[in-house]
N, C-alpha and C positions, 0 to 999 in steps of 0.2 A: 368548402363547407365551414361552420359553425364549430369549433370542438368542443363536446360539452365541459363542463366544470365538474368537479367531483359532484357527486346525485349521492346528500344526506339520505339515510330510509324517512318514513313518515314514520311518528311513532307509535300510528295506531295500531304498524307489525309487529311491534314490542312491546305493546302493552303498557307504554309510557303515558300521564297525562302532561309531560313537559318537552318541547323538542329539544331542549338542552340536553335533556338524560340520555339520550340517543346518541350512540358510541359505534354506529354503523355506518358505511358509506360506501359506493360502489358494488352492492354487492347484484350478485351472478354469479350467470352458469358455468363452468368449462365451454370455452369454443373451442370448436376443431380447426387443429391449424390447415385441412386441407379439408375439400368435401366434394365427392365424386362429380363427376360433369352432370348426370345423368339425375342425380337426386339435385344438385342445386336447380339445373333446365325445367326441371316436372316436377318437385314439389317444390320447391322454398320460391324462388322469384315470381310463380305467378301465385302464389297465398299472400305477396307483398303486395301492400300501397306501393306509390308511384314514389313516395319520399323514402320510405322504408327501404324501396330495391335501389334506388338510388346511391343508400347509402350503403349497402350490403356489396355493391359492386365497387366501392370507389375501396373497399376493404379485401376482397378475395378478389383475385383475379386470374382469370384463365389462360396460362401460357398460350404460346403458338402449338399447336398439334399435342396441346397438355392432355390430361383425361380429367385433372380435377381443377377444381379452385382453391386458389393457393391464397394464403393467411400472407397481407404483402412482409411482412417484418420478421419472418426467419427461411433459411430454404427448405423447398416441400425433399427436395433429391439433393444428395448427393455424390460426388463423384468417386466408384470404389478404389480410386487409388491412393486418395484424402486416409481412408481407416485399411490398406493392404500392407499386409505386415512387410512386406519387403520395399515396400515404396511408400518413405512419409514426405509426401511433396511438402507439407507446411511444417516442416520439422515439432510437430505436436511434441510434450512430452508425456511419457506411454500412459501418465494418469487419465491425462483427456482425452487420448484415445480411447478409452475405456467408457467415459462417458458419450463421447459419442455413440460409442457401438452401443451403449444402453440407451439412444435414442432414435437411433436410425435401425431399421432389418433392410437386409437382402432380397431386392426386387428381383423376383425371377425373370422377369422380362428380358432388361437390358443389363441385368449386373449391378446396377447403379444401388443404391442406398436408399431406402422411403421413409423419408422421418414417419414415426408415429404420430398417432390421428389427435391424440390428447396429450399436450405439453402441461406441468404443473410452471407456475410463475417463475420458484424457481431455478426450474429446468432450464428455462428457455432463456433467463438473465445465464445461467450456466453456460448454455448454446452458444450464443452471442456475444460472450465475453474469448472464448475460444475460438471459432471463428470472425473475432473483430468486427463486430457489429452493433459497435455503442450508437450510432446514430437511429436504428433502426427501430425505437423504441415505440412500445405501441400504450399508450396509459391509460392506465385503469377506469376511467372513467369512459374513455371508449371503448374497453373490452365489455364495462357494463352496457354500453349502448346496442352493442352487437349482439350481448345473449339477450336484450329487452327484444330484438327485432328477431332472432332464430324463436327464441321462446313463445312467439305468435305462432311459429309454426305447428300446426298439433299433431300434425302426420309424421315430423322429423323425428328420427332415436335421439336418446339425448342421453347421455353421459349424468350419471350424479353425482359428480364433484363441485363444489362451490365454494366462492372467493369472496371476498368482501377486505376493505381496509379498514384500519381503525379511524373513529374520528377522534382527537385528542385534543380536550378543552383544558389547557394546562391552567386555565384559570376557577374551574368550576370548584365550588364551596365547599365541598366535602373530598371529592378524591386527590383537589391539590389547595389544602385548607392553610399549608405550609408548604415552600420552596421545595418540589421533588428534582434530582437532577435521571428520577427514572418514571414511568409508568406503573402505578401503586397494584401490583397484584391480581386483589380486589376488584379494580378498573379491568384487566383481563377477563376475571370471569364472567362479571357483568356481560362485557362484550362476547365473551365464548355465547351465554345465555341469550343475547341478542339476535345471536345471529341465525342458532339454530331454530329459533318460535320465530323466525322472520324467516327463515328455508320454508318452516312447517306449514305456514299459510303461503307463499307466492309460491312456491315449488308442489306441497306436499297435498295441494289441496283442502286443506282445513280452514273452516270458513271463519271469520274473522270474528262472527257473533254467536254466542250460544255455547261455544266450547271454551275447557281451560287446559294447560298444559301442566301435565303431572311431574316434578320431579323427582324422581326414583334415589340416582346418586350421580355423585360430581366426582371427578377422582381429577386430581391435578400434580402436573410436576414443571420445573421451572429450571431448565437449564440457561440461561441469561437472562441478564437486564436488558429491560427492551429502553431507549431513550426516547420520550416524547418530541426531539428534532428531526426525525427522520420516520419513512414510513414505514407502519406496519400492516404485513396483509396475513390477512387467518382465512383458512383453506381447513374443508368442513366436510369430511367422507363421511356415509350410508352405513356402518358396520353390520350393521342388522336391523331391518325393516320389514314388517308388516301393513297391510295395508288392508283396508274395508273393501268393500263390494263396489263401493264406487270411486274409488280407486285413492280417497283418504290414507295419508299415514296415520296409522294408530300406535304402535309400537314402535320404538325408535331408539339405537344406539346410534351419536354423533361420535365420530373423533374428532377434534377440532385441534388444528395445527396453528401458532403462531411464530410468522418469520418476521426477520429483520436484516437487510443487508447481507439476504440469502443467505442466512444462523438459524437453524432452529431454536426460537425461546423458549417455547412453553408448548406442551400437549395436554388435554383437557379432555377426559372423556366423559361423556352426559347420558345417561339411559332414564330416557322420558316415556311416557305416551299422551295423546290425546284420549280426552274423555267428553261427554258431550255433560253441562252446567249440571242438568238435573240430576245423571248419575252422581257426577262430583257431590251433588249437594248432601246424597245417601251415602257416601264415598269417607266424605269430611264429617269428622263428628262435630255438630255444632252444639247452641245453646241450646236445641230440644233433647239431646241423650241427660244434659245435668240442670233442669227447669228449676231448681230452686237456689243456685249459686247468685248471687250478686257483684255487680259489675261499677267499678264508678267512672265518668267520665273526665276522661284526660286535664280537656278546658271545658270547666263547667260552666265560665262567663258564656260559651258558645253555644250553653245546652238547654237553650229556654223553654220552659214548660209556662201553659197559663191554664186555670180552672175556670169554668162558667158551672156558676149553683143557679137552677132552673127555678129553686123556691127562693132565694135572693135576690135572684135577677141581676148577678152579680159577678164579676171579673175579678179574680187575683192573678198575679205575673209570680211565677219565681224563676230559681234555675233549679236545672238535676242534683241532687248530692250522691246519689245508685239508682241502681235500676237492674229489673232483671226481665224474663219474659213473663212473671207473673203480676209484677207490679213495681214502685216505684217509689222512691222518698224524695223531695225537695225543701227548698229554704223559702220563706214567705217572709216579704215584711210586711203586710198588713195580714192580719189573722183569717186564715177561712173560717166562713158565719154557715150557720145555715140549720135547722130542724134535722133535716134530713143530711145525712153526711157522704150522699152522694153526688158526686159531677160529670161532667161533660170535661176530657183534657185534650188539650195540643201541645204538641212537642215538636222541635222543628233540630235537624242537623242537616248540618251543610250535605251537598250535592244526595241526599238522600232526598231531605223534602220534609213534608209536618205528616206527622203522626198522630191519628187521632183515633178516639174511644170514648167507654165509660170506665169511670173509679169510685172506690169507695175508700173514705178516710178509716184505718184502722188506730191509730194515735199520731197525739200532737204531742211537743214540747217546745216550751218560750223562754229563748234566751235573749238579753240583750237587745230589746226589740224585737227577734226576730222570732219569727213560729219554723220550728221543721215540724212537719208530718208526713206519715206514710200511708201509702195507698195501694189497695188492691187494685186488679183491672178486673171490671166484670164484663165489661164487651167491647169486641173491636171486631172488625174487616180481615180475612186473611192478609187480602194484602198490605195492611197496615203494621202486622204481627210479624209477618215474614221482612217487613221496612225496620221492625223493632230488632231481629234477630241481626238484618246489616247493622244497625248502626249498636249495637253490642259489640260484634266484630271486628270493625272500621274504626269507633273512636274510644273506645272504652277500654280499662283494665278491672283485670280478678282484685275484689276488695281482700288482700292476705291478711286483714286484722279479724277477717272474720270465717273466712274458705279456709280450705285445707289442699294443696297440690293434690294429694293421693287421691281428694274424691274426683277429679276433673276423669 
């Protein structure tokens, strides 16, 4: 077969509009390193496509007179004379013994040893490094392939622990703006942050339109440097979960673990929930709780407004200088004319779109050539108002020459 390449996320599970910003990769379920005969026979291989079970068998495989399917790259048994205290045939020393016995229990059957069903990363780099099993390497981009093909399964239990690696742009503009000889911090939480709203929709069921995810608190601690040469993989436990009627997480503690060269670095704890847009929108106090503060825009060369006078018959262009939800000022270099000192306006910002209504000029002044004047709005479209309120949001700041923080 094909092995795949590391699988970047998309960033629409992140909430990214750039794939650069995307600091995820491989990420997935827990596999079980073993899965009974009976549950793999009657449900998982016949819920598979023909390429799916293809590939699911060339990965777990059924000993001679086995009971389960065996994960090929560590052993499912083994032998009790391996961890008897009076017999160390591989002259272990007694630390690893220890670890093994916390990965293996006592099959009553035949005596023998049964690895556990769920291996952490790295557990199993532990395993394998004590029973001499560096060649046996299984990477991460095909443990991602394997939970993409169980995760079709909807009848299988599934384990909520999740993996994912870092993806590390040592070149990208902001988090390596200067020579790092580590991984900035900052770039970890991102990624903590990435990973858990990318569980919350492909795992958690949360749909990818119409809801936001709330951050509650972050609490962070950082026992190593992690080196952007080498990999990092962050492994993402359930602490506490709530879930809707239809089986949505809505409540949500993550702990989110980052290793490197099997070192814990860093643990990250996140308590979020999902909330569905409209509630958020009653949630979040926007510009309708404080309607009369003024807002000015960032880049005003970007913030075009144009008037049509209906008794002129006549077009002036300026840009924004504020604005708020009830009305608006801009800069004019030719002077608005007109009897009547009311208009027709558009406004246009990026990815929002042109905003339109009616105004009424309440004063002018001319400086320099130029006219500023300010304008009431006396009618608009809700959803022209509600396009007003984004783009107050989105590209605008509080005018402090003239607001007060404490009234916000």
């Amino acid at each position: 077969m094909v092995y795949p390449m590391d699988i970047i996320l998309d960033k629409k599970y992140v909430h990214k509009k750039l794939q650069e910003n995307v600091f995820i990769k491989n990420l997935r379920r827990s596999i079980p390193s073993y899965i009974e005969k009976e549950t793999a026979e009657n449900v998982i291989i016949p819920a598979l496509s023909l390429a799916d079970r293809a590939v699911f068998l060339e990965y777990y495989v059924l000993p001679e007179s086995g009971e389960c399917y065996e994960i090929f790259n560590v052993p499912h048994m083994l032998d009790a004379q391996i961890l008897d205290d009076k017999v160390n045939l591989m002259n272990l020393p007694v630390k690893d013994l220890e670890i093994l016995s916390g990965l293996y229990h006592i099959d009553g059957k035949d005596g023998n040893y049964k690895l556990k069903k769920y291996l952490s990363g790295p557990e199993e780099k532990m395993l394998k490094s004590i029973l001499g099993l560096h060649g046996m390497n299984l990477p991460d981009a095909e443990r991602a392939l394997i939970s993409r093909i169980l995760e079709s399964v909807l009848e299988l239990k599934k384990d909520d622990i999740f993996y994912s690696n870092m993806e590390v742009n040592s070149s990208h503009s902001f988090f390596f703006e200067h020579t790092q000889e580590h991984i900035p911090g900052i770039m970890i939480l991102e990624a903590a942050r990435q990973m858990v709203t990318a569980c919350g929709h492909i795992f958690g069921k949360i749909p990818l339109q119409g809801y936001q995810f709330v951050l509650n608190q972050m609490n962070s601690r950082f026992m190593n440097f992690v080196d952007p040469n080498y990999p990092v993989e962050m492994v993402v436990e359930l602490t506490e979960l709530e879930n809707k009627k239809n089986g949505e997480w809505e409540f949500i503690i993550f702990k989110v673990s980052v290793f490197q060269k099997n070192f814990l670095c860093a643990i990250i704890d996140i308590d979020s929930r999902s909330v569905n847009k409209k509630i958020f929108k009653r949630i979040r106090k926007g510009i309708k709780d404080v309607p009369s503060l003024r807002f000015y825009p960032v880049n005003p060369d970007n913030c075009p407004v144009s008037l049509w006078s209906p008794d002129m018959k006549s077009y002036y262009i300026g840009r924004l200088e504020d604005l708020s939800a009830q009305g608006f000022s801009a800069e004019f270099e030719e002077k608005p004319e007109g009897p009547v000192a009311d208009y027709e306006f558009v406004m246009h910002f990026q990815e929002i779109g042109f905003i339109r209504g009616k105004c009424r000029k309440i004063w002018m002044n001319g400086k320099n050539d130029l006219f500023y004047c300010g304008f009431n709005i006396l009618e608009a479209e809700k959803a022209d108002l509600e396009h007003l309120e984004d783009a107050i949001k989105k590209y605008c700041q509080l005018r402090t020459d003239r607001e007060q923080y404490e009234n916000i």
